[in-house]
C-alpha positions as CSV (number, residue, x, y, z in Angstrom):
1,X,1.8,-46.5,4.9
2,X,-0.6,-43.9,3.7
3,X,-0.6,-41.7,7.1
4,X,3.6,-42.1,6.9
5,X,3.6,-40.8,3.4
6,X,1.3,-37.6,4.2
7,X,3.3,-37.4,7.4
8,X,6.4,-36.7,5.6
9,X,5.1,-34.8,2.9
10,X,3.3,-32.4,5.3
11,X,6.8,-32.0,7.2
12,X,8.8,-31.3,4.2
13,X,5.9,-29.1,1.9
14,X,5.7,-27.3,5.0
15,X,9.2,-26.6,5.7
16,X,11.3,-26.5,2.0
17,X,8.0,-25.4,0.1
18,X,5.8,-27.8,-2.3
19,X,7.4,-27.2,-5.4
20,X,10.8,-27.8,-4.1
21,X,9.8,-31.5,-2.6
22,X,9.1,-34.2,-5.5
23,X,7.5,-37.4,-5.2
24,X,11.4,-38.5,-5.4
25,X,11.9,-36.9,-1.8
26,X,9.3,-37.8,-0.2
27,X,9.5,-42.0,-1.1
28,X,13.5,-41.6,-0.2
29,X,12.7,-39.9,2.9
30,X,10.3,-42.8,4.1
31,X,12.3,-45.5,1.6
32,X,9.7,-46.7,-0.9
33,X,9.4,-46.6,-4.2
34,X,7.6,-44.0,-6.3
35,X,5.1,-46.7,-7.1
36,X,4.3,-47.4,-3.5
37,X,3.8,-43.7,-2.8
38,X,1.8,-43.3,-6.2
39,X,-0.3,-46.7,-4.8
40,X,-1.8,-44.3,-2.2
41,X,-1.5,-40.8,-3.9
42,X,-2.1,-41.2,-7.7
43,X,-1.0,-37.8,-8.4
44,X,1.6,-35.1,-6.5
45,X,-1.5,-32.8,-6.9
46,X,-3.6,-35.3,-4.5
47,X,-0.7,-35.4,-2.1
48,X,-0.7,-31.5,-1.8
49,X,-4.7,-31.7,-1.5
50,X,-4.3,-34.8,1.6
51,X,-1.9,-32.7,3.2
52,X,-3.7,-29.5,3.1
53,X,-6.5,-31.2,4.2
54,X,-4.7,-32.8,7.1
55,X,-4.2,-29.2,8.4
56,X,-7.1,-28.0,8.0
57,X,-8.4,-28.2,11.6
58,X,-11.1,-26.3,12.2
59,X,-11.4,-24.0,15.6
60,X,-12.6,-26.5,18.4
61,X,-15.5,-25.6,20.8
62,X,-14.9,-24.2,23.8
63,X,-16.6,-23.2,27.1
64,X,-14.6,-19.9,27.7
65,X,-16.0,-16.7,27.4
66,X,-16.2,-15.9,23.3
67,X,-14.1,-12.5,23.7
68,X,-12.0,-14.8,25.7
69,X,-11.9,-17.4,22.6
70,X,-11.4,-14.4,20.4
71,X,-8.5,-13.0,21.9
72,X,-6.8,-16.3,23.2
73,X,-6.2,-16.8,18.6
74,X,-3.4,-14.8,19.0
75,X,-2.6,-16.2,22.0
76,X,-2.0,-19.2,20.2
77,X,-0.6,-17.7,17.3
78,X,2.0,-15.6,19.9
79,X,3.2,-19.6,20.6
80,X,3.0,-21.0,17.3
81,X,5.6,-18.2,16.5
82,X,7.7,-18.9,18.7
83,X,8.5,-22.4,17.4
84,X,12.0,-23.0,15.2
85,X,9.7,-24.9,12.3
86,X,7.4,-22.1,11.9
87,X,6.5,-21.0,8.3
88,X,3.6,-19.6,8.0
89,X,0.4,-20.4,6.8
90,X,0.7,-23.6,5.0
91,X,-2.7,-22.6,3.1
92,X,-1.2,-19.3,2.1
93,X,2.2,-20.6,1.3
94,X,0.4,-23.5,-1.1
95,X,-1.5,-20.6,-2.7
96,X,1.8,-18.3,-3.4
97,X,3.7,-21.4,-4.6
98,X,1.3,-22.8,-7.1
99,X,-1.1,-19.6,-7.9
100,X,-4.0,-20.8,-10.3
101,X,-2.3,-23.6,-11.7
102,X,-4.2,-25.5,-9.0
103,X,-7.9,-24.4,-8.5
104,X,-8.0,-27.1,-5.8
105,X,-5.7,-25.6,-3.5
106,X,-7.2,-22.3,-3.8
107,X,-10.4,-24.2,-3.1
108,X,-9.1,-25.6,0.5
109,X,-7.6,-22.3,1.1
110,X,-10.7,-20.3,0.9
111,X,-12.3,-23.0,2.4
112,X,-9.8,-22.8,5.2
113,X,-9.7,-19.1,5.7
114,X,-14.2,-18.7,6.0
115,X,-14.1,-21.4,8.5
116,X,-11.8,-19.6,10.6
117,X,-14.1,-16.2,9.4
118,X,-17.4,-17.9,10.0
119,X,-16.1,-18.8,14.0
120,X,-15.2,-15.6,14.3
121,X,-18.5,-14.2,13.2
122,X,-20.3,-16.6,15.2
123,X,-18.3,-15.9,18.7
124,X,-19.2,-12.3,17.5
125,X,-22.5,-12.7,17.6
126,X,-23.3,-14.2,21.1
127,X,-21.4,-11.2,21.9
128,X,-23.9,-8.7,20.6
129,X,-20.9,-7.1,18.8
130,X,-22.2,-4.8,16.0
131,X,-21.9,-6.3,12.2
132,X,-20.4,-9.6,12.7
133,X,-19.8,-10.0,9.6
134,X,-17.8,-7.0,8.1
135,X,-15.8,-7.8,12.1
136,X,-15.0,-11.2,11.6
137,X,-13.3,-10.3,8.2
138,X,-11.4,-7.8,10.2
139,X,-10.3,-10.1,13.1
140,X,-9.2,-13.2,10.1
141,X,-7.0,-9.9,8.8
142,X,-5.4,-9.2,11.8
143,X,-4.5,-12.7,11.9
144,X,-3.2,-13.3,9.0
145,X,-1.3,-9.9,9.4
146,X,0.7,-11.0,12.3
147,X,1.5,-14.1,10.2
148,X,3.0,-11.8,7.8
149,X,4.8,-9.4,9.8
150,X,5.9,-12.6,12.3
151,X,7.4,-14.1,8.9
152,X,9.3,-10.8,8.0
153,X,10.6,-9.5,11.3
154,X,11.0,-13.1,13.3
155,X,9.0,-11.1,16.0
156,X,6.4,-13.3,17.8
157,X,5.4,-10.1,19.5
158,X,3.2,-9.2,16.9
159,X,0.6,-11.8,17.5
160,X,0.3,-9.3,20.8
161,X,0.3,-6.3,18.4
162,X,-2.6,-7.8,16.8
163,X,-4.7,-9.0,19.6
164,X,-4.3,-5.5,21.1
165,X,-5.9,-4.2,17.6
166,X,-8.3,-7.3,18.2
167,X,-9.3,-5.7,21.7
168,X,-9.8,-1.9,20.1
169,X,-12.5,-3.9,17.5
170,X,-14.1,-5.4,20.2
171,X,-14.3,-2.3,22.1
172,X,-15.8,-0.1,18.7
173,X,-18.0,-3.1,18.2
174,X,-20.0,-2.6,21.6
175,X,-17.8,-5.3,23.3
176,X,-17.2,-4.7,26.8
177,X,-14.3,-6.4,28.0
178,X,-12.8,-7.0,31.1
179,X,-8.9,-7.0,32.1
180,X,-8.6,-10.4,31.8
181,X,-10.2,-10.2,28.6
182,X,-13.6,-11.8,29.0
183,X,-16.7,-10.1,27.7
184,X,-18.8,-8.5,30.6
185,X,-21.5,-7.4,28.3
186,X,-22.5,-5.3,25.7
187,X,-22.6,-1.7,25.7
188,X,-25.8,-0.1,26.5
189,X,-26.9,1.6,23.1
190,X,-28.5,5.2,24.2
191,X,-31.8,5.9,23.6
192,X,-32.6,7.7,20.7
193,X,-34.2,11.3,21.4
């Protein structure tokens, strides 16, 4: 009962916004009562926090190439636009809707948004790429910047707008990459004189 009720909560938070679904909703939609649904989730606060948690996936390991990991994000995010029930980012979204009335849900959020960071940095670093760190932040913003401009113009194109960007970043960072995307090497630094 408890994965049905986050089930349907996750659909309809994520598609008619949290502060537009109550408790009521969700317990129709499945047909049980409040009480059962407040059995498992004392609080509508804990059901947003299960269902953020529930999508917060973290990147999985791979054995490409890391440019090729890199780049194939907005790959993914090119699909993900594509798809009829895409809003956003759900973490983003739960942020805009409920600001710092929730601490929590800024809590996941950030949490959310480093991990995704931190696997950038980390890919960036078996490249050799210069400062990982300051490049990973810029590689989360062109994400979530094709999120936004996907949102406003309904254009999955510019998930390739971004990874295009993405490619220019890797190339100033020292990343050499090949047409298919994949990292020959690092530039060779010259020699100081």
């Amino acid at each position: 009962m408890k994965d049905r009720i986050l089930e349907t909560a996750d659909r309809l938070f994520y598609l008619q916004g949290i502060r537009a679904i109550g408790v009521d909703t969700i317990a129709a939609e499945i047909g049980i009562s409040k009480r059962t649904l407040y059995n498992h989730f004392p609080s509508k606060d804990a059901l947003i926090a299960a269902y953020l948690e529930r999508r917060f996936v973290p990147p999985r390991a791979s054995d490409k190439p890391p440019a090729e990991q890199i780049l194939a994000t907005f790959d993914a995010l090119e699909r993900r636009f594509a798809a009829k029930d895409f809003r956003g980012c759900p973490f983003v979204n739960a942020v805009a809707e409920l600001g710092p009335a929730d601490p929590s849900v800024r809590r996941i959020a950030i949490a959310f948004k480093e991990s995704r960071r931190l696997w950038f940095r980390d890919l960036l670093h078996q490249l050799g790429a210069t400062d990982p760190e300051a490049l990973a932040t810029q590689l989360a913003l062109l994400v979530d910047g094709s999120i936004a401009q996907d949102l406003v113009r309904n254009d999955p194109a510019m998930a390739r707008a971004a990874k295009e960007a993405a490619r220019v970043l890797l190339a100033n960072a020292g990343v050499v990459l090949d047409e298919n995307a994949a990292a020959i090497a690092k530039k060779p630094q010259r020699a100081a004189k």
